[in-house]
C-alpha positions as CSV (number, residue, x, y, z in Angstrom):
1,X,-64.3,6.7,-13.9
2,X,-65.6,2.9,-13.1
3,X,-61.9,1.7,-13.6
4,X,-60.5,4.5,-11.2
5,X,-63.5,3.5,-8.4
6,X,-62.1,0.1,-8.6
7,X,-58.6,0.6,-8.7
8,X,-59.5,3.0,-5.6
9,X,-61.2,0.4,-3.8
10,X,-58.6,-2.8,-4.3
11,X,-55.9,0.6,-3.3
12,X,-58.4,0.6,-0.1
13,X,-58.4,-3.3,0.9
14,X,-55.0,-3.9,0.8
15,X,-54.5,-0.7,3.1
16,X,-57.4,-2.7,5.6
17,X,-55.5,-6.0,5.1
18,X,-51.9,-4.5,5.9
19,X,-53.4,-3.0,8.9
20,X,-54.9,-6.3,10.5
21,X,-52.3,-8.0,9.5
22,X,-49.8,-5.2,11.6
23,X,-52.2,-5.6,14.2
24,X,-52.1,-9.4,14.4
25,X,-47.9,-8.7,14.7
26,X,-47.9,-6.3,17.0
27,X,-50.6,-8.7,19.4
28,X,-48.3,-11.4,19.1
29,X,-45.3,-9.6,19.9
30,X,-46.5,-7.5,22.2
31,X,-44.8,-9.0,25.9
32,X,-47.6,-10.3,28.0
33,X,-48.3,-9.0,31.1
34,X,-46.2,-10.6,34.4
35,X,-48.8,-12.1,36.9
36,X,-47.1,-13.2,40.3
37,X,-49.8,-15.8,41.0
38,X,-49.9,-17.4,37.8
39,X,-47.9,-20.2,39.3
40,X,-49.7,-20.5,42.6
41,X,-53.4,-21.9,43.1
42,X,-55.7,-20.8,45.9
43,X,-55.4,-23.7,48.7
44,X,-58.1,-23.9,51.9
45,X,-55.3,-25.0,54.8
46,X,-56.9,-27.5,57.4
47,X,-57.1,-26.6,61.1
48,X,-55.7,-29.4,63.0
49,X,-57.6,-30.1,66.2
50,X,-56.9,-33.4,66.9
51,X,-53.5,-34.9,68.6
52,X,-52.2,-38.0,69.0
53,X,-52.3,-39.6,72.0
54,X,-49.5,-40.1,74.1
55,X,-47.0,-43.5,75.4
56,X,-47.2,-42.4,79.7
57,X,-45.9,-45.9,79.8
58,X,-42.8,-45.5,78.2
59,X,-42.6,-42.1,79.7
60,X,-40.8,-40.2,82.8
61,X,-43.5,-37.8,83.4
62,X,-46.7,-37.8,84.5
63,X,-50.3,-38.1,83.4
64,X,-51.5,-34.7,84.2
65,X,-48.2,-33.4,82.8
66,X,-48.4,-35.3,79.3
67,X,-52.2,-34.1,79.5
68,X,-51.4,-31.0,80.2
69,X,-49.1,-30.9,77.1
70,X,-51.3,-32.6,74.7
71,X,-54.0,-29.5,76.0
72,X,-51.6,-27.0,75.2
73,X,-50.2,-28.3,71.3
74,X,-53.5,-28.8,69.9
75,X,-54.6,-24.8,71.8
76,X,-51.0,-23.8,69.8
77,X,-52.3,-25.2,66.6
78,X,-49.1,-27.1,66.5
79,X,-50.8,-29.6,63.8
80,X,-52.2,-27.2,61.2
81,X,-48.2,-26.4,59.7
82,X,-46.3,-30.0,61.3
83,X,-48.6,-32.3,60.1
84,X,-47.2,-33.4,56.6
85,X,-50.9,-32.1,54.0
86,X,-52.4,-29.5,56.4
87,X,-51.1,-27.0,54.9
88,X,-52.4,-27.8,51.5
89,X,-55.4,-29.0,53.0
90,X,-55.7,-33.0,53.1
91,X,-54.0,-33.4,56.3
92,X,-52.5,-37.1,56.8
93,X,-53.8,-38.9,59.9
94,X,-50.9,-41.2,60.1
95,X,-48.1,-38.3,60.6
96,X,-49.5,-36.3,62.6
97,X,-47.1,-33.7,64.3
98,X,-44.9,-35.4,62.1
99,X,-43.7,-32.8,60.2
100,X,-44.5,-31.8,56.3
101,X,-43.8,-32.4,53.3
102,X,-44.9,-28.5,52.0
103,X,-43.0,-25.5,52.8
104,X,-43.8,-22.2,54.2
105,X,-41.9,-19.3,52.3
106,X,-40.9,-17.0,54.7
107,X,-39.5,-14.3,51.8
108,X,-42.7,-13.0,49.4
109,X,-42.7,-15.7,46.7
110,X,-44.1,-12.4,44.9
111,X,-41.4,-10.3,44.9
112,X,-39.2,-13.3,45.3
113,X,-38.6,-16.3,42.2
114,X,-37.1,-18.3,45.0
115,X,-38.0,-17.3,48.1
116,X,-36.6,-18.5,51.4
117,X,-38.6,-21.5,52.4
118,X,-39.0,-23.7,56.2
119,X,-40.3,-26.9,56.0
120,X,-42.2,-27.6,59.3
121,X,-39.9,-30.2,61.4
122,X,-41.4,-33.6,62.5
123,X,-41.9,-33.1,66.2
124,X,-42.4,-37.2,67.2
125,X,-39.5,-38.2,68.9
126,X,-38.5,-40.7,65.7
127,X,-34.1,-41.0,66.1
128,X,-33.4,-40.2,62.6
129,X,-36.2,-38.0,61.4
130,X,-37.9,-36.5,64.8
131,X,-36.3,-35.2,67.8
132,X,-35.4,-37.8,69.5
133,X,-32.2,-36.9,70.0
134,X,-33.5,-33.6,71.5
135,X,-32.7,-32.7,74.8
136,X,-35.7,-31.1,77.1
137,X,-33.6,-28.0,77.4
138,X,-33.3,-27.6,73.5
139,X,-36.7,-28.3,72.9
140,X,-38.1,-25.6,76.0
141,X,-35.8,-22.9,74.2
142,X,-36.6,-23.8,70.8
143,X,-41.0,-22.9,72.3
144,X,-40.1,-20.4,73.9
145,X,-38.0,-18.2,72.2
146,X,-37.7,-19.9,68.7
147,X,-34.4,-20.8,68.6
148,X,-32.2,-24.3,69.7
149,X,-29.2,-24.1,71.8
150,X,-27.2,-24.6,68.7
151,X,-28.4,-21.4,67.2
152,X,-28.5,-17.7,67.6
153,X,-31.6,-16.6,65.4
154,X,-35.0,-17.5,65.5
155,X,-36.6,-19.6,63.2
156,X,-37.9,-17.9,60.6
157,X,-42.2,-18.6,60.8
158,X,-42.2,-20.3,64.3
159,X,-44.6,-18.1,66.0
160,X,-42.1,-17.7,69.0
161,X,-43.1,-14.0,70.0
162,X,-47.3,-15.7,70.3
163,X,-45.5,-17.8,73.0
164,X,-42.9,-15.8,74.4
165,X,-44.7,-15.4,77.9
166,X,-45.3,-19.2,78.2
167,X,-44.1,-20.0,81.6
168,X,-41.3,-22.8,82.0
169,X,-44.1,-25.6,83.5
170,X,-46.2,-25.5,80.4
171,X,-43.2,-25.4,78.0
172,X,-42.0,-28.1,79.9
173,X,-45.2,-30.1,79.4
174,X,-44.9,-29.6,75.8
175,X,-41.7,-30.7,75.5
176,X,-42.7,-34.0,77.5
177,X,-45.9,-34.9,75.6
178,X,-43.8,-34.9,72.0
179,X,-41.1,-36.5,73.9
180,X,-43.9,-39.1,74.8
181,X,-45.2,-39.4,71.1
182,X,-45.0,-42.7,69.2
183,X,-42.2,-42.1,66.6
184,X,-43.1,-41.4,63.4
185,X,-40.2,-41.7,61.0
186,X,-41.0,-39.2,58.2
187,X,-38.0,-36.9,57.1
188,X,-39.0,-33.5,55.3
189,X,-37.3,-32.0,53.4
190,X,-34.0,-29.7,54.1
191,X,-35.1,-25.8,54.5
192,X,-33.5,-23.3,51.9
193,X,-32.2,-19.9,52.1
194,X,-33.6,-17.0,50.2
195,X,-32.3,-17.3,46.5
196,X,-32.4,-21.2,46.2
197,X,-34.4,-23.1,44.5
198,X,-37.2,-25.1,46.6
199,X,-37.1,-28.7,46.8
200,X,-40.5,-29.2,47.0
201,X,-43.9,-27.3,47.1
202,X,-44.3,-24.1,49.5
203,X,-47.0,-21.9,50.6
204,X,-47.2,-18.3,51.7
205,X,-49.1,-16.3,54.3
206,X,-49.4,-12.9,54.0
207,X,-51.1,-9.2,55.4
208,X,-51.3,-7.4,51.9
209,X,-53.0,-3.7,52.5
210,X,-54.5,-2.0,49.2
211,X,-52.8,1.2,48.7
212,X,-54.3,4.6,49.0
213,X,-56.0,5.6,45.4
């Protein structure tokens, strides 16, 4: 009877064994679970409140004008997505309104491996880099409605319809005081289409709602 307890009992520990042992399998097979953010971190953007003074001396327009414009940018928060680190946080004094170097995906990056991505433009009036070559009328157009006179559709996160009721004056005075920027060459990088793989890092902005339970 001792012999058959025994036998029972090894019988009874290999059963145990085989069973951890399938459970250890089936855990590391088992596929883990997707998680959208797992390549995103949480970032704290800056607010850009500050703008850089003005040339009036190399400029055609006036003071009150350029003053007027340099009122209106930093109202329009025109820093916290052009200014190359604002975005991510550690904004860069020395280009400011000169564009960045971090994208804004304008597709969910959640739904999205390669979402469609605009890098904020450097708006100093730099030849190569800024718009210097700009005209006033391109640069008026491109406030108010979000597009250039080279292009039908609005671009995609330029918070045109915010601005939409701007009157001509103050767009005007926008377009003078970055006209009247020192040029800051600083050329960032090209924007891609929904699909394509992003040349550089890109953040998202979002209104998610939680759905009914």
């Amino acid at each position: 009877m001792l012999e058959i307890d025994k036998s029972l009992k090894s019988i009874a520990v290999g059963v145990i064994m085989l069973t951890v042992a399938a459970c250890q399998v089936a855990t590391e097979e088992a596929p883990q679970a997707w998680n959208p953010l797992d390549d995103f971190e949480v970032l704290d953007p800056a607010s850009i409140f500050a703008t850089p003074e003005p040339s009036p001396e190399n400029s055609t327009y006036s003071t009150e004008q350029l003053s007027r414009g340099r009122y209106l940018v930093g109202l329009l928060g025109c820093g916290s997505c052009h200014t190359d680190g604002a975005l991510v946080g550690d904004p860069d004094p020395g280009r400011l309104l000169a564009g960045s170097s971090t994208g804004i995906a304008y597709t969910n990056p959640l739904q999205d491996s390669n979402p469609g991505v605009v890098y904020p433009a450097n708006l100093t009036p730099d030849l190569e880099t800024g718009l210097g070559s700009w005209t006033m009328e391109r640069l008026i157009t491109m406030i108010r409605v979000g597009t250039t006179e080279h292009s039908a559709s609005s671009l995609p996160v330029m918070p045109w319809p915010a601005y939409a009721s701007i009157t001509r004056e103050d767009a005007l005075s926008i377009a003078a005081y970055l006209k009247s920027l020192p040029p800051v060459r600083h050329a960032v990088p090209a924007n891609v289409n929904r699909g394509q793989p992003a040349p550089a890092p890109y953040v998202h902005f979002g209104v998610y709602q939680s759905r009914p339970r």
